[in-house]
OpenMM code with the backbone's topology and positions (N, CA, C; nanometers):
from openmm import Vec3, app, unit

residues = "UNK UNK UNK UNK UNK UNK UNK UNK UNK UNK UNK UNK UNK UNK UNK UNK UNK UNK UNK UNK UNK UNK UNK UNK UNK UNK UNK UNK UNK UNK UNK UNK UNK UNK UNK UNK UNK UNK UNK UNK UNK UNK UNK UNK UNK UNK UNK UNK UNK UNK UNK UNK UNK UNK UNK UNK UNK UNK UNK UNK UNK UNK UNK UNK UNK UNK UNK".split()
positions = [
    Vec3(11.5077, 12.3526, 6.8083),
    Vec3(11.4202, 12.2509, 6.8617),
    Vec3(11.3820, 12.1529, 6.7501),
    Vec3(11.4075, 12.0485, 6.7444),
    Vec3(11.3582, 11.9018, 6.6825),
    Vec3(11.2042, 11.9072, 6.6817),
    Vec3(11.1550, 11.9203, 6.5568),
    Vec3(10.9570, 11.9411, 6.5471),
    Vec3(10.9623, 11.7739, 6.5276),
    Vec3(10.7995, 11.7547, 6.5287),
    Vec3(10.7213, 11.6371, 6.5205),
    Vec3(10.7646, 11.5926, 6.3479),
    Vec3(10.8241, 11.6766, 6.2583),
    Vec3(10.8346, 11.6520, 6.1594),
    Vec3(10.9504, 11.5277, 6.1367),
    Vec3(11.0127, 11.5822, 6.1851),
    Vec3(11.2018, 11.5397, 6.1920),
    Vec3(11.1863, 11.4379, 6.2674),
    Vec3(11.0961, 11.3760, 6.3644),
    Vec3(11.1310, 11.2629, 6.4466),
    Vec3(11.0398, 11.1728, 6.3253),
    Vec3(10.9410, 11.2182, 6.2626),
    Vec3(10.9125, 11.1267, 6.1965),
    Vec3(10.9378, 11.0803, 6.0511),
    Vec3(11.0538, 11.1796, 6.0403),
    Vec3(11.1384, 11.1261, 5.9151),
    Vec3(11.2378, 11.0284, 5.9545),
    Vec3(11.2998, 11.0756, 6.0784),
    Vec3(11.4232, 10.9749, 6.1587),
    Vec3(11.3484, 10.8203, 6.1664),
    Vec3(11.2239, 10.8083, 6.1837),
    Vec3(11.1872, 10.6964, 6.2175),
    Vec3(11.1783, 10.6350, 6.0944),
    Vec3(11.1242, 10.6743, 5.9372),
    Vec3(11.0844, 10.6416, 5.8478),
    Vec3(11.2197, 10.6304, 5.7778),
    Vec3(11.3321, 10.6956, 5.7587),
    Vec3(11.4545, 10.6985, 5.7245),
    Vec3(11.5066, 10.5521, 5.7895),
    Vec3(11.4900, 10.5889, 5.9160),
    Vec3(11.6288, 10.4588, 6.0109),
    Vec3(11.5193, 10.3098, 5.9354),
    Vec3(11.3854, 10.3481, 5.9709),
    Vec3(11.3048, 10.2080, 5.9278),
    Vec3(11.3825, 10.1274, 5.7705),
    Vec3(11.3773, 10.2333, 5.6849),
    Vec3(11.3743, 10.1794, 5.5225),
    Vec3(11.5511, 10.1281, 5.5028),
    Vec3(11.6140, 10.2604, 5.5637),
    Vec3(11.7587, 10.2050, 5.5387),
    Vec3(11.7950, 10.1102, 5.6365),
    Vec3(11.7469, 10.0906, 5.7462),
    Vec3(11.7877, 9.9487, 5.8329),
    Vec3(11.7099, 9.7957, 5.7306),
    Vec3(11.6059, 9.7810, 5.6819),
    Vec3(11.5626, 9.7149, 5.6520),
    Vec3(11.6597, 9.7026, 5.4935),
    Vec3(11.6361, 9.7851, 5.4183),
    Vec3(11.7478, 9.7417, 5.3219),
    Vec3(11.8882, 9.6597, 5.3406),
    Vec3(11.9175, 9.7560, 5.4462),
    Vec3(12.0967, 9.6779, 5.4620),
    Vec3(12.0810, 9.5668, 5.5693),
    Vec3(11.9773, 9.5745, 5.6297),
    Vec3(12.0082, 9.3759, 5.7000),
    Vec3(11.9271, 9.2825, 5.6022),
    Vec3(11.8499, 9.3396, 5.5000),
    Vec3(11.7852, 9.2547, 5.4074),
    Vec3(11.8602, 9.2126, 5.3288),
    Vec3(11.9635, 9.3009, 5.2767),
    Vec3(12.0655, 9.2793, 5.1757),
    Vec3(12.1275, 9.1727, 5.2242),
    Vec3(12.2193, 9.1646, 5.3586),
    Vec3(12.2893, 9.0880, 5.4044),
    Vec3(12.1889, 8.9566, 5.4457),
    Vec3(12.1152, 8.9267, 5.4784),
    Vec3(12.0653, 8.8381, 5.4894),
    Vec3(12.0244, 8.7808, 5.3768),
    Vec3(11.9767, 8.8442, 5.2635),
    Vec3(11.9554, 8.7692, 5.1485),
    Vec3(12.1039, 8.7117, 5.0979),
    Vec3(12.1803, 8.7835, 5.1159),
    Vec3(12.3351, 8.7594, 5.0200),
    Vec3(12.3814, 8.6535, 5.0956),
    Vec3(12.3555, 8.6674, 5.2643),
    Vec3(12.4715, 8.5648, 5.3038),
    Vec3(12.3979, 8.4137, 5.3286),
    Vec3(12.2464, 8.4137, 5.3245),
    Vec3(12.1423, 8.2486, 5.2949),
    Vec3(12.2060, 8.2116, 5.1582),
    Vec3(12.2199, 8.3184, 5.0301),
    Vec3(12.2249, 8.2659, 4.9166),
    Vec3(12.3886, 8.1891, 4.8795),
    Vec3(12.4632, 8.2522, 4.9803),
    Vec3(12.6678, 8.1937, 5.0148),
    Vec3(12.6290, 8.0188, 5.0925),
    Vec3(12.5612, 8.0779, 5.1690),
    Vec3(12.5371, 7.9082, 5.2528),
    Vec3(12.4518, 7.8029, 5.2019),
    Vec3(12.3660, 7.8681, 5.1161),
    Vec3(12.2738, 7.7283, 5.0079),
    Vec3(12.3741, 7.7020, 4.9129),
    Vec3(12.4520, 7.7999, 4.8690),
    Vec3(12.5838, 7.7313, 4.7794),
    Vec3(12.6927, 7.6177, 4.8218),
    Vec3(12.7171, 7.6370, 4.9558),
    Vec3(12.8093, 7.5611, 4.9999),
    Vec3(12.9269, 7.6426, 5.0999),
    Vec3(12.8795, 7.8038, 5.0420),
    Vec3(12.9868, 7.8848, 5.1055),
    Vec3(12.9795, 7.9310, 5.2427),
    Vec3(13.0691, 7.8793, 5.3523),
    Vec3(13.0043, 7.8770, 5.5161),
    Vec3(13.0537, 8.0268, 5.5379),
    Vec3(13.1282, 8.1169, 5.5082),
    Vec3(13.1733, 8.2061, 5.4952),
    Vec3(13.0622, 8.3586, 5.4813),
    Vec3(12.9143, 8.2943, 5.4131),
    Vec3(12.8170, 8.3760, 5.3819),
    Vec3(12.7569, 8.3764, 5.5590),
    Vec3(12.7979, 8.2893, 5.6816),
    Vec3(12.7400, 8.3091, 5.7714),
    Vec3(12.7961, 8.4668, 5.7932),
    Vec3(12.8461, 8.4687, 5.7845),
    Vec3(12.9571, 8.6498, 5.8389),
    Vec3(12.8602, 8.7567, 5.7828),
    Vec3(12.7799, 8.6866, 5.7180),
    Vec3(12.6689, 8.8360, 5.6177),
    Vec3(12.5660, 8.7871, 5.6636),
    Vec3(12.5127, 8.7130, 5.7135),
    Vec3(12.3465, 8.6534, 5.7604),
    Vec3(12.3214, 8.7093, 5.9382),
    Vec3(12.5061, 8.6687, 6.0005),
    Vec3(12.4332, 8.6674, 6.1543),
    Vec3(12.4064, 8.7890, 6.1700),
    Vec3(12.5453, 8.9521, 6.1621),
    Vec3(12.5082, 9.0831, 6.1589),
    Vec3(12.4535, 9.1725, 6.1552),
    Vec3(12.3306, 9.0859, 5.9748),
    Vec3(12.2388, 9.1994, 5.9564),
    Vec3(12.1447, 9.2955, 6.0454),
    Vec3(12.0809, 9.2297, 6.1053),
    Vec3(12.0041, 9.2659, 6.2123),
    Vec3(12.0678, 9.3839, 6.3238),
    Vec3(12.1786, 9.3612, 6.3534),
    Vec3(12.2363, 9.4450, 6.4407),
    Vec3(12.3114, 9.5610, 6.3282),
    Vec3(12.3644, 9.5656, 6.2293),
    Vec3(12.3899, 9.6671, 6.1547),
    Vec3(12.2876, 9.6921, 6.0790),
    Vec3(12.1456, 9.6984, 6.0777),
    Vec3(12.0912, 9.7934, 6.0592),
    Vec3(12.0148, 9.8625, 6.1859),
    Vec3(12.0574, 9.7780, 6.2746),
    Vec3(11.9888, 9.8849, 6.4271),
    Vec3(12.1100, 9.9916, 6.4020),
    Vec3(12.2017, 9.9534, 6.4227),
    Vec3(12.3030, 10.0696, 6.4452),
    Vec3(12.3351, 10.1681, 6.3269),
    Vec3(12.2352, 10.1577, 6.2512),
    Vec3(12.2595, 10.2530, 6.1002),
    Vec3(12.1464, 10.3475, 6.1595),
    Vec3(12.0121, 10.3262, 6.1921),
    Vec3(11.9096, 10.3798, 6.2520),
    Vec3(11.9814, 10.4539, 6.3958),
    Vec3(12.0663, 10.4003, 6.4825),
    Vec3(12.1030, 10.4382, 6.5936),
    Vec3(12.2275, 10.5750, 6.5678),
    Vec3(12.2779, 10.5797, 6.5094),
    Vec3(12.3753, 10.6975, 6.4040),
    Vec3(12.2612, 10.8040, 6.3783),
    Vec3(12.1402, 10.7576, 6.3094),
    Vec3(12.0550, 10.8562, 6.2053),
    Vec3(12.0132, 10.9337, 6.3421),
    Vec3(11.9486, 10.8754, 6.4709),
    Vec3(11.9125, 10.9117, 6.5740),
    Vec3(12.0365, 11.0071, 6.6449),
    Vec3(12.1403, 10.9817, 6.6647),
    Vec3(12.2762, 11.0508, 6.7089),
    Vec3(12.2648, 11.2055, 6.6382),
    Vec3(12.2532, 11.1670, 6.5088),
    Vec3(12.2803, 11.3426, 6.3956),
    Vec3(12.1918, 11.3845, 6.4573),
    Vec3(12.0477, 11.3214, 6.4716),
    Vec3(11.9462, 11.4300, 6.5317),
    Vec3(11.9422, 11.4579, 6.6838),
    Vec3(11.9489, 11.4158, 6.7500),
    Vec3(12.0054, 11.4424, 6.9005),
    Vec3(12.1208, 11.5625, 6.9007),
    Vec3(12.2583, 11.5408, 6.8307),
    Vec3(12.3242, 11.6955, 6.8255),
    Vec3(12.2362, 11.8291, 6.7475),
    Vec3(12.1249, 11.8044, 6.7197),
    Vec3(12.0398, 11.9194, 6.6962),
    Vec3(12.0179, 11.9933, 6.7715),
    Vec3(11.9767, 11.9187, 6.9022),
    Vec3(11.9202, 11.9462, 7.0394),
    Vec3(11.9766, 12.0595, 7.1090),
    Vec3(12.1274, 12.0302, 7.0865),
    Vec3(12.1864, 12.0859, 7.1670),
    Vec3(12.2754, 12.2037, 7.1347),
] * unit.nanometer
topology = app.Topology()
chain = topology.addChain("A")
for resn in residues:
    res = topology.addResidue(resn, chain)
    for name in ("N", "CA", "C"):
        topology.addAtom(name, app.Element.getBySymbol(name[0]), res)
């Protein structure tokens, strides 16, 4: 059984590493397009959705706990 512990590491885990890796990409790919490089759009639009789905994985490992 999944305790109150583990859902609130999943939340604090998916929170910090989603925010790192769409922060990353969003910082890296504004800093390609203030250069001139249109190519940094490919790292700006994503972020947001690859770090839901890094959090949405972390949630998956713990769900096959369940069962």
């Amino acid at each position: 059984m999944v305790t109150r512990e583990e859902i609130l590491i999943l939340g604090l885990t998916a929170g910090v590493v989603g925010s790192l890796v769409g922060g990353l990409m969003l910082g890296f790919g504004l800093i390609a397009v203030s250069q001139g490089i249109h190519m940094g759009w490919l790292l700006v639009l994503p972020g947001a959705p690859v770090g839901g789905c890094l959090g949405y994985l972390l949630a998956r490992k713990l769900a096959k706990r369940l069962v």
